[in-house]
VMD Tcl script that builds the backbone (N, CA, C; Angstrom):
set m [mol new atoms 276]
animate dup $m
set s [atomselect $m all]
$s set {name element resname resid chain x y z} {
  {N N UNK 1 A 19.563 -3.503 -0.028}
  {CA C UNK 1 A 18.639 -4.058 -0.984}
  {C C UNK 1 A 17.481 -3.080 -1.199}
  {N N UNK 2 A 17.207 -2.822 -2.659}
  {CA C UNK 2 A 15.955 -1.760 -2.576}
  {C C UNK 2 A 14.886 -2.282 -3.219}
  {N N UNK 3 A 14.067 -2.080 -3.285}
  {CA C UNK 3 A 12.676 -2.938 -3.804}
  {C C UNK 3 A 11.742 -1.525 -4.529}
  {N N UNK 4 A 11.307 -2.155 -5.705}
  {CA C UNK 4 A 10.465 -0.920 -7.025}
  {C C UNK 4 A 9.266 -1.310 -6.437}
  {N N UNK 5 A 8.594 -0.065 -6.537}
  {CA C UNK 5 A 7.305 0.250 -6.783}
  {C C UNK 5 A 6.821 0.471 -7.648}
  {N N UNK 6 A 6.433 0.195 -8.368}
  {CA C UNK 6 A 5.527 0.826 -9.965}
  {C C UNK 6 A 4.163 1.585 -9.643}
  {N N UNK 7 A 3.679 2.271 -10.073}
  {CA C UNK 7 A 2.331 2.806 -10.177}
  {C C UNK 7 A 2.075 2.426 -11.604}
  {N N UNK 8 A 0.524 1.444 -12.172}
  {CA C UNK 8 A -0.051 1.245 -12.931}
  {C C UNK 8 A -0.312 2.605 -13.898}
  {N N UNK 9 A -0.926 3.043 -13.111}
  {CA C UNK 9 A -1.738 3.994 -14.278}
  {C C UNK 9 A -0.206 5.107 -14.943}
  {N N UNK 10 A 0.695 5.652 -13.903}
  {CA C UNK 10 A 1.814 6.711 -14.537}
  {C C UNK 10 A 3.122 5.928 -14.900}
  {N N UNK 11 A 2.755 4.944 -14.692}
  {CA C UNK 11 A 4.401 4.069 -14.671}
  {C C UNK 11 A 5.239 4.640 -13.921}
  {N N UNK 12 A 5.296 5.274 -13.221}
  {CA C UNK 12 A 5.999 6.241 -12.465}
  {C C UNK 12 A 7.096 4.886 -11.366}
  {N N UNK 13 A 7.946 5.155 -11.056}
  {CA C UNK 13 A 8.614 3.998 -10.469}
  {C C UNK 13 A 9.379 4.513 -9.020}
  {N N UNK 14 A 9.178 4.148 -7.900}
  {CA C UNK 14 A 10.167 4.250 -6.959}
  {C C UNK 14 A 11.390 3.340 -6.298}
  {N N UNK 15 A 12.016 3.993 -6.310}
  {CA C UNK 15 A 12.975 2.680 -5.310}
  {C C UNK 15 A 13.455 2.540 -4.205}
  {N N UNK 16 A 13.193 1.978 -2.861}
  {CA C UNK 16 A 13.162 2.508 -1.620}
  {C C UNK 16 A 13.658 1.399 -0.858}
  {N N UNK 17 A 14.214 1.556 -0.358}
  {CA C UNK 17 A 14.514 0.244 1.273}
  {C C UNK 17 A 13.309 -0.433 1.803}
  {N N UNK 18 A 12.979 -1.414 2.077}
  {CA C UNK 18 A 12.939 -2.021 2.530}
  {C C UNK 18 A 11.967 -1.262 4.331}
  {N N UNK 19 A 10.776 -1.546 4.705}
  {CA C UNK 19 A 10.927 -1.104 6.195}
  {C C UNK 19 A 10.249 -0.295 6.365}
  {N N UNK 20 A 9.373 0.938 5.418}
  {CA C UNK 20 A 8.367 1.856 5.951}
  {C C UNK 20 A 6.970 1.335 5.217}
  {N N UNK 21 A 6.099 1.837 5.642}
  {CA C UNK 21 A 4.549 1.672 4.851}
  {C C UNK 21 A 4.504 1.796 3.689}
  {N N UNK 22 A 3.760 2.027 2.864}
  {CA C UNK 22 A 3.665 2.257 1.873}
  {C C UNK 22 A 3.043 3.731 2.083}
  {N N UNK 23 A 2.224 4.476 2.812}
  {CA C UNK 23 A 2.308 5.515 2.768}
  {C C UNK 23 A 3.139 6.484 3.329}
  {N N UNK 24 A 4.075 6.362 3.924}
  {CA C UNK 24 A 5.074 6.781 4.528}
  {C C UNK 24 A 6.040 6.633 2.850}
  {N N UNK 25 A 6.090 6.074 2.083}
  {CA C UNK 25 A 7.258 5.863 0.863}
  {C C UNK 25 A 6.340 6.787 -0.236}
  {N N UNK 26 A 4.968 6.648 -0.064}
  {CA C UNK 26 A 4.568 7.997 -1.008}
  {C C UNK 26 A 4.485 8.879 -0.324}
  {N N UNK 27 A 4.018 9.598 0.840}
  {CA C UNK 27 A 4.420 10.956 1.150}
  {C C UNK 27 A 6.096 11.356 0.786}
  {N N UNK 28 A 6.989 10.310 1.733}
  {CA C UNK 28 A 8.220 10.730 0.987}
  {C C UNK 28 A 8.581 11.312 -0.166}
  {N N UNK 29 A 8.030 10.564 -1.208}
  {CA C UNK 29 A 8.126 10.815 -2.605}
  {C C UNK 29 A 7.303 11.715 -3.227}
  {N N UNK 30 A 6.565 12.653 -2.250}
  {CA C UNK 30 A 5.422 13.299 -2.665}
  {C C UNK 30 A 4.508 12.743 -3.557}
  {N N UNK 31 A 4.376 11.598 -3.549}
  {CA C UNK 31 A 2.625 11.109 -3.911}
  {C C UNK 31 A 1.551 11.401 -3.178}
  {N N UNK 32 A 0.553 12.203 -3.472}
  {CA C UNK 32 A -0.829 12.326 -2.279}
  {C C UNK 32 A -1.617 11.244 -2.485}
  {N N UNK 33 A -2.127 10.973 -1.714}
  {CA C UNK 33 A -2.916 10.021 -1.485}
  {C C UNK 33 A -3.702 10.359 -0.178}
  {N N UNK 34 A -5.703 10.264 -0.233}
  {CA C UNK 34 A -6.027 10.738 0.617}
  {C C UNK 34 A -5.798 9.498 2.010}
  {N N UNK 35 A -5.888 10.083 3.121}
  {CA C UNK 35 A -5.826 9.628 4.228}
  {C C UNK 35 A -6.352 10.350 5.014}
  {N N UNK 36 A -7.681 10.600 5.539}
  {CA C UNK 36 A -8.824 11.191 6.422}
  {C C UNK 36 A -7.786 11.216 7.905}
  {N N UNK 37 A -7.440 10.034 8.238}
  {CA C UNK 37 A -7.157 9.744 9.669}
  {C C UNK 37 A -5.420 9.997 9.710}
  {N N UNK 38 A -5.019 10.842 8.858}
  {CA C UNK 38 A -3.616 10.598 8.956}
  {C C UNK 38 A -2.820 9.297 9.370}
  {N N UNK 39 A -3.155 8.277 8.946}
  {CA C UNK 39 A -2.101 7.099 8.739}
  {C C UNK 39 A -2.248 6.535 9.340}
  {N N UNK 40 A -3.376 6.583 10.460}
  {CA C UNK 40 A -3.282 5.607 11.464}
  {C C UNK 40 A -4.389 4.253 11.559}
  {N N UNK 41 A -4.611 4.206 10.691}
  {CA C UNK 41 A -5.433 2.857 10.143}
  {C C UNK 41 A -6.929 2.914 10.638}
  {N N UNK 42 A -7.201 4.005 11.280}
  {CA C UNK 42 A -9.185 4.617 11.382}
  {C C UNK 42 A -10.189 4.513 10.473}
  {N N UNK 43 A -9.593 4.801 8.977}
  {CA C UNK 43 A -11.203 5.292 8.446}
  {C C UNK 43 A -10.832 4.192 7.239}
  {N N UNK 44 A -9.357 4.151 6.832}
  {CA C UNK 44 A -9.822 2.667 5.263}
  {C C UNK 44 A -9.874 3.490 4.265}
  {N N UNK 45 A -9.335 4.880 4.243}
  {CA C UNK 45 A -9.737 5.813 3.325}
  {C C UNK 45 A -7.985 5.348 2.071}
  {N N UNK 46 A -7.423 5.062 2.938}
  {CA C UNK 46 A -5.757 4.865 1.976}
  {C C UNK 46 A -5.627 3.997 1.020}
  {N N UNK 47 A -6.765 2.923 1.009}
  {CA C UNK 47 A -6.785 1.744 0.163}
  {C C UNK 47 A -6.394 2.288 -0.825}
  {N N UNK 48 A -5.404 0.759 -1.368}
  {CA C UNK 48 A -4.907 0.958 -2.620}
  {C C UNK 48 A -4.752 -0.880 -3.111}
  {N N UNK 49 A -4.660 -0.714 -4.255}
  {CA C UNK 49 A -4.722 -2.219 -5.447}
  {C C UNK 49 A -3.607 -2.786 -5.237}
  {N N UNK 50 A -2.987 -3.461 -4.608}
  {CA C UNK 50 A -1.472 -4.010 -5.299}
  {C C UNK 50 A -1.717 -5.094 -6.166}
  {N N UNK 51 A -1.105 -4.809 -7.528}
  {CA C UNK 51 A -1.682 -5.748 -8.692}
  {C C UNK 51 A -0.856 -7.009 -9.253}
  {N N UNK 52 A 0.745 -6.394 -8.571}
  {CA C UNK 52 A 1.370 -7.465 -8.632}
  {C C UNK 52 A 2.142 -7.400 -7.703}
  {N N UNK 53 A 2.543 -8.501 -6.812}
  {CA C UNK 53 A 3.494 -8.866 -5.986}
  {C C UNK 53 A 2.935 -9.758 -4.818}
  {N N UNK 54 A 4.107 -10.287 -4.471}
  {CA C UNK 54 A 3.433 -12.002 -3.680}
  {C C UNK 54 A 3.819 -11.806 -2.231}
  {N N UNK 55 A 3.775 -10.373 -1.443}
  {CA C UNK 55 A 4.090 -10.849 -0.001}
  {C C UNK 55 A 2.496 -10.027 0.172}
  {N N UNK 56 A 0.925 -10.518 -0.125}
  {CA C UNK 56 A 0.237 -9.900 0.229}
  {C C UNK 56 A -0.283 -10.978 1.620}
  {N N UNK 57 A 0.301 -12.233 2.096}
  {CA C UNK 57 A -0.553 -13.163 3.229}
  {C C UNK 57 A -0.434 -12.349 4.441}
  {N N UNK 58 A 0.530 -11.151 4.537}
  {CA C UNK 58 A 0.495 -10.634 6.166}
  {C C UNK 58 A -0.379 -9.296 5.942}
  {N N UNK 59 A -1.756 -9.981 6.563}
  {CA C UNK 59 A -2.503 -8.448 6.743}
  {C C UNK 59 A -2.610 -8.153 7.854}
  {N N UNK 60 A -2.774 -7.280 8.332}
  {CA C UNK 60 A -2.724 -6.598 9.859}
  {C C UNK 60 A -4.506 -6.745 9.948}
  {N N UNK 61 A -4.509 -6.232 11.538}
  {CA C UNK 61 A -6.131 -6.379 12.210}
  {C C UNK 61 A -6.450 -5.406 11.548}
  {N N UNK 62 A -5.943 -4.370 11.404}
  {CA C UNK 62 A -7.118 -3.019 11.150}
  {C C UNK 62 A -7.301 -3.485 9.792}
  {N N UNK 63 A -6.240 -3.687 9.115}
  {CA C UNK 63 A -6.838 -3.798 7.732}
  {C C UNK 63 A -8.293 -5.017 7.521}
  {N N UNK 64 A -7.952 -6.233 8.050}
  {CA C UNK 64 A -9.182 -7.370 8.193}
  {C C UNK 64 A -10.631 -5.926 9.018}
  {N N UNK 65 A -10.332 -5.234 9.708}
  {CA C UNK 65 A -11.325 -4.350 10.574}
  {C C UNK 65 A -12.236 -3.384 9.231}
  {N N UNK 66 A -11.332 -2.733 8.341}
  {CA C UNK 66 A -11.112 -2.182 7.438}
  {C C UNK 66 A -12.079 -2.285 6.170}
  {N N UNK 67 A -11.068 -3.434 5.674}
  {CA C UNK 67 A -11.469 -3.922 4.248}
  {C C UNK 67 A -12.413 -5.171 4.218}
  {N N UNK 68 A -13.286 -5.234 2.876}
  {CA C UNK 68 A -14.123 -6.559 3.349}
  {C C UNK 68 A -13.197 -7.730 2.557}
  {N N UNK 69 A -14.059 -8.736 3.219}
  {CA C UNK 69 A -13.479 -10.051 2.518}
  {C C UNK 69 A -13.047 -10.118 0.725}
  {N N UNK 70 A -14.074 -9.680 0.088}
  {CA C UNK 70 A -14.051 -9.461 -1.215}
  {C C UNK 70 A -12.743 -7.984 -1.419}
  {N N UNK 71 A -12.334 -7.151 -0.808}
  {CA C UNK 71 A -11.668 -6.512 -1.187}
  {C C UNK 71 A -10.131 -7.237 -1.095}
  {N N UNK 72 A -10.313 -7.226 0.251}
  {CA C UNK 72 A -8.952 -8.769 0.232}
  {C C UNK 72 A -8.309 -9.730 -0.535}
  {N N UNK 73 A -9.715 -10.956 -1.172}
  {CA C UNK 73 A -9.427 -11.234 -2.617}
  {C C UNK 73 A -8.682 -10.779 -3.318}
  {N N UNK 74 A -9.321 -9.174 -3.478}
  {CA C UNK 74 A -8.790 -8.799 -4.898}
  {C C UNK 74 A -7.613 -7.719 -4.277}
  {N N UNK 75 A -7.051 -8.081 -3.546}
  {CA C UNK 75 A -5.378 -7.398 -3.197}
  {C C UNK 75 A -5.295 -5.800 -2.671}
  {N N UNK 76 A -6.489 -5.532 -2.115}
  {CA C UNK 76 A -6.913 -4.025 -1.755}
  {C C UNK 76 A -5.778 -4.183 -0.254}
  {N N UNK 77 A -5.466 -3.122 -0.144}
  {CA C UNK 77 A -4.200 -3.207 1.186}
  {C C UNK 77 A -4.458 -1.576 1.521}
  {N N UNK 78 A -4.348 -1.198 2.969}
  {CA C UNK 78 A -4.405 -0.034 3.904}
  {C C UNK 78 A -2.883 0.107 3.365}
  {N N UNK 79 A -2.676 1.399 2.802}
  {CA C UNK 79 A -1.176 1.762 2.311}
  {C C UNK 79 A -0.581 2.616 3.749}
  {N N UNK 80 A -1.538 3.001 5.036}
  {CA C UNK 80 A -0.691 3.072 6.301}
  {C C UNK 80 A -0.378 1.848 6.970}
  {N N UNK 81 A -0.810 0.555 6.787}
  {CA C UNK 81 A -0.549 -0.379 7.440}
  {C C UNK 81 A 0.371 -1.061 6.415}
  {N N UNK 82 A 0.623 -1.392 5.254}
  {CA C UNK 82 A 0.889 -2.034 4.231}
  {C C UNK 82 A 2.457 -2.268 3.968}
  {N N UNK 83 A 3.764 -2.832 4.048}
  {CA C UNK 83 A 4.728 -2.679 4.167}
  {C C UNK 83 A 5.025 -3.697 3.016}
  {N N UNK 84 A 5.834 -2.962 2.361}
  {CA C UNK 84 A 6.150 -3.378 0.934}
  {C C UNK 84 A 7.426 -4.212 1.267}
  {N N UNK 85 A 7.500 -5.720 0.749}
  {CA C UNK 85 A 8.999 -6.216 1.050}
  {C C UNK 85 A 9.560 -6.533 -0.030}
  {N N UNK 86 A 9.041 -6.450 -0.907}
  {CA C UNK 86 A 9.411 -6.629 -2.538}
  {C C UNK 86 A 8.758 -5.997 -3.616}
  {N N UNK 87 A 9.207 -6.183 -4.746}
  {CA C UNK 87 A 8.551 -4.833 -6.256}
  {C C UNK 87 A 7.576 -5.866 -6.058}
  {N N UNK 88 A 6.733 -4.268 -6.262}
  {CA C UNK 88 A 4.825 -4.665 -6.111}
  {C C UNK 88 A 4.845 -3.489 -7.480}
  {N N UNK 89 A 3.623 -3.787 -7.710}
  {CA C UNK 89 A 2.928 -2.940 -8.652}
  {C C UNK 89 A 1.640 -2.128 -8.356}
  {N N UNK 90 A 1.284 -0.862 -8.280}
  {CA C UNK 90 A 0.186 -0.785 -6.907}
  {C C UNK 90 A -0.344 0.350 -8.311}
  {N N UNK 91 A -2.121 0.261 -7.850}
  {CA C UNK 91 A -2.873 0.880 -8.251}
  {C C UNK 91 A -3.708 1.593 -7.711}
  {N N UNK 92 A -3.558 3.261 -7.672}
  {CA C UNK 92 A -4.098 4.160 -6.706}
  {C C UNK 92 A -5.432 4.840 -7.514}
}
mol reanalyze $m
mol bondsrecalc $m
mol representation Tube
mol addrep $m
C-alpha cells in the first residue's frame, strides 16, 4: 500500500510506503528541508503544515515539547517525528 504526499506550493507529489518520517521520505526524495539537529527532534527547526489529512491525533512528546498549543491547532508537525499513514498534503 503506498500513500501520496503532495507539496502545496510545487504540486510536486511522492509516493512512498507506509513507515518512515516524513523527513526521512524527503531526504530520500531529495527535498531539503532545514533541520539544525539532524532529525532528532532538539531544536523544532523541521516544522512543517500538513494541510490536509486526518491521522494528525498521534503527536509525539517532543513535538507537544516543541510546538506551541496554537501551532498544533493549526496542523504544524516535527517532519523528524511525523509519520505519514495516509495522503497528506504538507506545506513547507
Amino acid at each position: 500500500m503506498y500513500i501520496k504526499i503532495t507539496f502545496s506550493k510545487s504540486n510536486k507529489i511522492i509516493d512512498t510506503i507506509p513507515g518512515s518520517t516524513l523527513l526521512q521520505i524527503l531526504r530520500h526524495n531529495n527535498i531539503f528541508i532545514p533541520s539544525p539537529c539532524g532529525g532528532n527532534a532538539l531544536c523544532g527547526g523541521c516544522r512543517v503544515k500538513i494541510t490536509k489529512g486526518n491521522d494528525l491525533m498521534d503527536i509525539s512528546a517532543e513535538e507537544y515539547d516543541k510546538l506551541s498549543d496554537e501551532e498544533i491547532k493549526r496542523n504544524f508537525r516535527l517532519s523528524c517525528s511525523y509519520i505519514p499513514k495516509e495522503d497528506i498534503i504538507v506545506e513547507i
